[in-house]
PLY file of the C-alpha trace (Angstrom):
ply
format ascii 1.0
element vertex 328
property float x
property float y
property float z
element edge 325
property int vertex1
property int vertex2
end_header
78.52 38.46 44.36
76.32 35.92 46.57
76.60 32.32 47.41
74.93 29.93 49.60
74.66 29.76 53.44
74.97 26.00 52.59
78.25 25.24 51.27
76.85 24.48 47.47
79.02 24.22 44.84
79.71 27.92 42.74
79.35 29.62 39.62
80.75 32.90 38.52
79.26 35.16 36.87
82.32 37.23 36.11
85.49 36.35 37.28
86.34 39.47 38.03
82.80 39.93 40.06
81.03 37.71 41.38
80.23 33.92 42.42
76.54 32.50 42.32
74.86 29.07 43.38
72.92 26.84 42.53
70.94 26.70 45.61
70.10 29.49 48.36
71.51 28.61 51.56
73.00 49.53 59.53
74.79 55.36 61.78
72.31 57.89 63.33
72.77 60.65 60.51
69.75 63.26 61.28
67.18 60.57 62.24
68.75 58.18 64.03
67.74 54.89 62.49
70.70 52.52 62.89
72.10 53.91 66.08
75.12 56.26 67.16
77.10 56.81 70.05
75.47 55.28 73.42
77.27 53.24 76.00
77.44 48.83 75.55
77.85 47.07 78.92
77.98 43.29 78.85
74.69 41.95 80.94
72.66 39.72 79.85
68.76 40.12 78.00
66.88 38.81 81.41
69.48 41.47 83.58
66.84 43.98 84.76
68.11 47.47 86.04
71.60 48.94 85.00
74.88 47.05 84.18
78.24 48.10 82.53
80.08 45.12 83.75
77.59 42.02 83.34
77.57 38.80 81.54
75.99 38.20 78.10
72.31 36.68 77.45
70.38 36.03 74.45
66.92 37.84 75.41
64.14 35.32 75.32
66.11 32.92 73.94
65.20 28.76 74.24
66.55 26.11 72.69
65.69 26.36 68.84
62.10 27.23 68.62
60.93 27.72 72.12
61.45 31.47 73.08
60.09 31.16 76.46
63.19 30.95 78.68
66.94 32.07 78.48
69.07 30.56 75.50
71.30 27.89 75.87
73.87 30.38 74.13
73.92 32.80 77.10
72.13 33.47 80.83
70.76 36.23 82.46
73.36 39.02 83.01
74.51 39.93 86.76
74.25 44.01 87.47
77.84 45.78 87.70
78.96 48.93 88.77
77.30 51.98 87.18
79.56 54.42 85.18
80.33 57.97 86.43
77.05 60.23 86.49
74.84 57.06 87.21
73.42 53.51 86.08
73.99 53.45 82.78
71.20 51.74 80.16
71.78 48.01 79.90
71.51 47.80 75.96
70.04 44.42 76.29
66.67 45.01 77.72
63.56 44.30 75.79
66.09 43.09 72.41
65.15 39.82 70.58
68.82 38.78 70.13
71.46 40.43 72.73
75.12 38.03 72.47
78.45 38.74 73.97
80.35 35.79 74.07
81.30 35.96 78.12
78.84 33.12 79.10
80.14 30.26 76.19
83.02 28.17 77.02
86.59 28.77 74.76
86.95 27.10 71.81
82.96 26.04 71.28
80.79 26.91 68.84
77.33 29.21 69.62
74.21 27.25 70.34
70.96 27.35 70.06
69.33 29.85 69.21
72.07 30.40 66.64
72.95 28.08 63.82
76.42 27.75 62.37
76.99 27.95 58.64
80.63 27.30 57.73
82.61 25.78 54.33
85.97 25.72 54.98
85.82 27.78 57.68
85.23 28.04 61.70
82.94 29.70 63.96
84.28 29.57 67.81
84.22 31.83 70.74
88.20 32.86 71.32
90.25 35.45 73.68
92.14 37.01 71.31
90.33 40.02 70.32
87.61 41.24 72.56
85.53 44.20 72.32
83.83 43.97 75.97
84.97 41.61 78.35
87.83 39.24 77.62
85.81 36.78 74.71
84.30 37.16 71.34
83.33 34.97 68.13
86.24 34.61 65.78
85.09 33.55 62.43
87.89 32.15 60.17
88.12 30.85 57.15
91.15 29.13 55.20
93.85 30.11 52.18
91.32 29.34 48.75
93.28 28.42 45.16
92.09 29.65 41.96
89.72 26.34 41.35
88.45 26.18 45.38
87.90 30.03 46.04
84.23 29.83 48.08
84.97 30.41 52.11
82.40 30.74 54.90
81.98 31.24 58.80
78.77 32.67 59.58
76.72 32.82 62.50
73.19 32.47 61.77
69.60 32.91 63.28
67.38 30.72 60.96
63.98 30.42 63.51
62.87 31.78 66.91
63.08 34.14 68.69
64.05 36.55 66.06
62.20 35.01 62.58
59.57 35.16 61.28
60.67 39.10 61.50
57.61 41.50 62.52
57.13 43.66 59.37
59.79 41.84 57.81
62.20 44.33 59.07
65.30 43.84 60.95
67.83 45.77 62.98
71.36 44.33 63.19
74.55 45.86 65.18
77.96 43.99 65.79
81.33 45.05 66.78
84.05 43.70 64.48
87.80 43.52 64.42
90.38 42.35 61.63
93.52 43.02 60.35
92.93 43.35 57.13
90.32 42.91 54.41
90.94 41.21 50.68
92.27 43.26 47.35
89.27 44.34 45.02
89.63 41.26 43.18
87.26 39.75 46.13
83.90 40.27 46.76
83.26 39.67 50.68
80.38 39.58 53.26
79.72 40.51 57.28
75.98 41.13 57.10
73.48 38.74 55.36
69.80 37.93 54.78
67.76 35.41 52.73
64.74 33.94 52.23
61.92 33.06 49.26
60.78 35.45 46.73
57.95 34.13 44.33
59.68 31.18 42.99
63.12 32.38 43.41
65.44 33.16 46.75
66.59 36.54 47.28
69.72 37.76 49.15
70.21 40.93 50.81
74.14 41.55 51.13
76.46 44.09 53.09
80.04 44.03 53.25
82.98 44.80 50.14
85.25 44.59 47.30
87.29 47.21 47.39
85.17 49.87 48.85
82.05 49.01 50.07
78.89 47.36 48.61
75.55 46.75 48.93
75.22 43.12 47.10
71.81 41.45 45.81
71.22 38.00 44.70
68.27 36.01 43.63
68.56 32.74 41.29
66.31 34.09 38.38
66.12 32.05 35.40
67.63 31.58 32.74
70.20 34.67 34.21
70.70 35.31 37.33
69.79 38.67 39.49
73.44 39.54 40.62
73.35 43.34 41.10
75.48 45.99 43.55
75.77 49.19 44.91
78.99 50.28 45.78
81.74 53.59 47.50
85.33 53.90 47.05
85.61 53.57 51.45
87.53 50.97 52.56
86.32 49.28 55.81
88.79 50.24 58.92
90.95 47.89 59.63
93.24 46.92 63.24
90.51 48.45 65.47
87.04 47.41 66.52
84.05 48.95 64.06
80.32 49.22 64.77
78.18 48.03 62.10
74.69 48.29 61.64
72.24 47.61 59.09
68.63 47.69 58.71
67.26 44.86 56.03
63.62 46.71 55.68
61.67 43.99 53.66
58.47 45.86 53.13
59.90 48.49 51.50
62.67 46.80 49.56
65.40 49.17 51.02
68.49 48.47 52.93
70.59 50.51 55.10
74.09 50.93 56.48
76.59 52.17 58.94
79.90 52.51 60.09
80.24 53.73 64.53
76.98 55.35 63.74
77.72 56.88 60.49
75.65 56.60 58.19
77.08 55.15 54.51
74.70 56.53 52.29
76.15 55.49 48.91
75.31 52.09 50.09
71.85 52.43 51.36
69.56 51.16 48.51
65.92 51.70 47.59
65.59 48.39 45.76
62.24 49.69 44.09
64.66 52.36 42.11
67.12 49.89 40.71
67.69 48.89 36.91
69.83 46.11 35.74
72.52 48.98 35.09
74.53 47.50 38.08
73.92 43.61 37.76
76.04 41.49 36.13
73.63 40.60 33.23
71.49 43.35 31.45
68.41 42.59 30.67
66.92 40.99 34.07
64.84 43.15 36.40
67.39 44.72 38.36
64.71 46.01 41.31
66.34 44.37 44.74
62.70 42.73 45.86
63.62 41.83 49.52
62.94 38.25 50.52
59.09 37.39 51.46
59.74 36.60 54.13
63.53 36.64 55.43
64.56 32.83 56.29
68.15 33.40 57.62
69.78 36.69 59.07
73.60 36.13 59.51
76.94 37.49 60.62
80.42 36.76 59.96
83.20 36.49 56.93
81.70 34.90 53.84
84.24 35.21 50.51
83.59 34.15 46.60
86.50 34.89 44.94
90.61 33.47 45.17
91.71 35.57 48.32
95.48 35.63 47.10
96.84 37.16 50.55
95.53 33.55 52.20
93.47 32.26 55.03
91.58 35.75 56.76
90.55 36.42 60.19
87.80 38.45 62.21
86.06 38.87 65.12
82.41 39.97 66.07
81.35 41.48 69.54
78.28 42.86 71.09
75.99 41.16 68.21
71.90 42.69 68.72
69.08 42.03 66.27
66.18 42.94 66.94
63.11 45.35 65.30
64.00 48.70 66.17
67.12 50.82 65.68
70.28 50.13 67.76
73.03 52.23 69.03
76.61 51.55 68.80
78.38 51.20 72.14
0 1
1 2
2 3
3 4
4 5
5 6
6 7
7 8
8 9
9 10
10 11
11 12
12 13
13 14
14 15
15 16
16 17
17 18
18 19
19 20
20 21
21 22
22 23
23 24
26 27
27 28
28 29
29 30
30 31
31 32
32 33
33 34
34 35
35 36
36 37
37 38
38 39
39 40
40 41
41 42
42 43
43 44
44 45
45 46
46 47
47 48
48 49
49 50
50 51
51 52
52 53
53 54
54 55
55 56
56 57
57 58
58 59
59 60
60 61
61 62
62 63
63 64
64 65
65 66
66 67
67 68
68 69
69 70
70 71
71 72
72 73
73 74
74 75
75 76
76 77
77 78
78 79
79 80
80 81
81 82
82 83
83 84
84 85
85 86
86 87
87 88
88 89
89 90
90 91
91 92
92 93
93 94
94 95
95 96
96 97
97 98
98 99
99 100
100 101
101 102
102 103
103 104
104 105
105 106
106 107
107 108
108 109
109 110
110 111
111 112
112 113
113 114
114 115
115 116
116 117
117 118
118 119
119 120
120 121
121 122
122 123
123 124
124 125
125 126
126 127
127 128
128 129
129 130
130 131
131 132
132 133
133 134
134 135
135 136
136 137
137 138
138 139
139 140
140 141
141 142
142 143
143 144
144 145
145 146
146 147
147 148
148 149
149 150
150 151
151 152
152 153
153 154
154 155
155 156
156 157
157 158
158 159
159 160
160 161
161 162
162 163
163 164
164 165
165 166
166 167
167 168
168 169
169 170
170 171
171 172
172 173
173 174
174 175
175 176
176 177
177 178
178 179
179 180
180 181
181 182
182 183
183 184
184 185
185 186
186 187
187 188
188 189
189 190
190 191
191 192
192 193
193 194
194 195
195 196
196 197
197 198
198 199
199 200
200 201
201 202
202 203
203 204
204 205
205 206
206 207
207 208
208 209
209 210
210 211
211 212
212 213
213 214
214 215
215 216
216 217
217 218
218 219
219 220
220 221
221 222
222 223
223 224
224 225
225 226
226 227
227 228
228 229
229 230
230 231
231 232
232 233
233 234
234 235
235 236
236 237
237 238
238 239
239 240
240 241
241 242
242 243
243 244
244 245
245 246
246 247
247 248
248 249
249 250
250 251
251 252
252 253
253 254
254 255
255 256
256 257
257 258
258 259
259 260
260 261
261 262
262 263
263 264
264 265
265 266
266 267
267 268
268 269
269 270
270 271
271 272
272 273
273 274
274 275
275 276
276 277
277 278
278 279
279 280
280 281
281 282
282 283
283 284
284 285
285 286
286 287
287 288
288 289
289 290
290 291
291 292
292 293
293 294
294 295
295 296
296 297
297 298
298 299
299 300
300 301
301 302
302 303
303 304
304 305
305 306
306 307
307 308
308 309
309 310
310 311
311 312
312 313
313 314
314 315
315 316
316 317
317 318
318 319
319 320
320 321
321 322
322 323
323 324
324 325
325 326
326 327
């Protein structure tokens, strides 16, 4: 189900499943834990006071390790006008990652603090599609064959100001918009987190094949940990969807939304799982979270041959941080 953030060369385990490497590269319901309804302007992390009209910021974001300043991927967001009934909440303030495109230049690529992690694939801000504002991050990658069928365009935090992760627990929400999503045949990725566990590297997936799935990874030996948890729901398609997850690593869960729905077919508590849904019996099947997580990413990350061709999305309003979010 899982491959590398690193472009590695890949293994399946199945053809019918899921690819491997050889190397390792979020819905109120009652309580409210990955977000709901709540309003999204566009200011900017260091934007104090309300906003529904501001530019985007990276909050406490410096150049790759220093998270003393603003981020060279965004500034400080200017106030706008407040909605009807008052200032609305700027849904930026006091959040460790806070991106909506507005501030980076057509055509680029996200800077520091991000990290782009691509294999056959791009990563650049466009006007296309645009959930707030008139930019976002389109992700691409290109038409795979039967013998080349590993595509990736992620958008990655890999160091400060986000990791190392307080209680190894993070918060993700991003808009996202395609047109379409691969057959069954194709095991694909939006929401992604790695990082070392005991000898190994573990991988904490969220995005598809077919319906939706919950995907782990880690490189055991001599088989490989390849396990899911899956639903019959298709992601939407030809609108803009709020996703959030919650990648808790102390407690070996993981947890999912849709516009602040929770999907709980797909939350997992990885201390409950048997190898009755990995790829190879006989392996410990418990999803141990990675210890700690190394890499948190976004984007469009594929494993199998995508027979439709090259695929497109785009991600808005992207906030990770260590407490829940709400969808705009």
């Amino acid at each position: 189900m899982r491959s590398s953030l690193l472009g590695v060369t890949l293994t399946c385990a199945f053809a019918s499943l899921h690819c491997s490497s050889s190397s390792s590269h979020p819905g109120t319901g009652s309580g409210g834990n990955l977000g709901g309804a709540g309003s999204m302007s566009q200011a900017g992390a260091a934007a104090g006071g309300a906003s529904s009209a501001g530019t985007s910021g990276v909050s406490g974001a410096g150049t790759s390790g220093d998270s003393s300043g603003a981020g060279t991927s965004g500034s400080a967001g200017a106030g706008g006008s407040a909605g009807t009934g008052g200032a609305a909440s700027d849904p930026c303030t006091d959040r460790t990652i806070c991106e909506d495109f507005e501030q980076l230049a057509l055509g680029t690529e996200p800077a520091a603090p991000f990290s782009i992690h691509k294999n056959k694939g791009t990563v650049t801000v466009d006007a296309t599609h645009a959930h707030s504002g008139k930019k976002a991050l389109k992700v691409s990658v290109t038409a795979t064959a039967s013998d080349d069928t590993y595509r990736q365009a992620m958008l990655a935090i890999t160091g400060a100001p986000l990791l190392p992760l307080a209680n190894n627990s993070v918060y993700g929400r991003f808009m996202i918009y395609t047109e379409r999503v691969p057959d069954k045949s194709v095991h694909w990725t939006i929401a992604h987190g790695d990082g070392p566990y005991q000898t190994s590297t573990a991988t904490y997936n969220y995005g598809g094949m077919g319906g939706l799935m919950a995907n782990y990874y880690r490189n055991t030996s001599p088989d490989p940990t390849d396990c899911w948890q899956s639903n019959q729901q298709v992601f939407p398609t030809g609108k803009w969807t709020c996703v959030g997850f919650h990648f808790d690593g102390a407690q070996n869960k993981m947890q999912f939304s849709l516009d602040g729905v929770d999907i709980s077919d797909v939350d997992v508590d990885g201390n409950a799982k048997s190898d009755q849904t990995c790829t190879v019996k006989g392996v410990d099947g418990k999803w141990y979270a990675p210890a700690p997580f190394k890499n948190i990413s976004v984007g469009w990350e594929s494993y199998q041959h995508d027979s439709v061709g090259a695929h497109d999305a785009w991600i808005d309003d992207l906030i990770l941080d260590d407490s829940p979010i709400l969808c705009p």
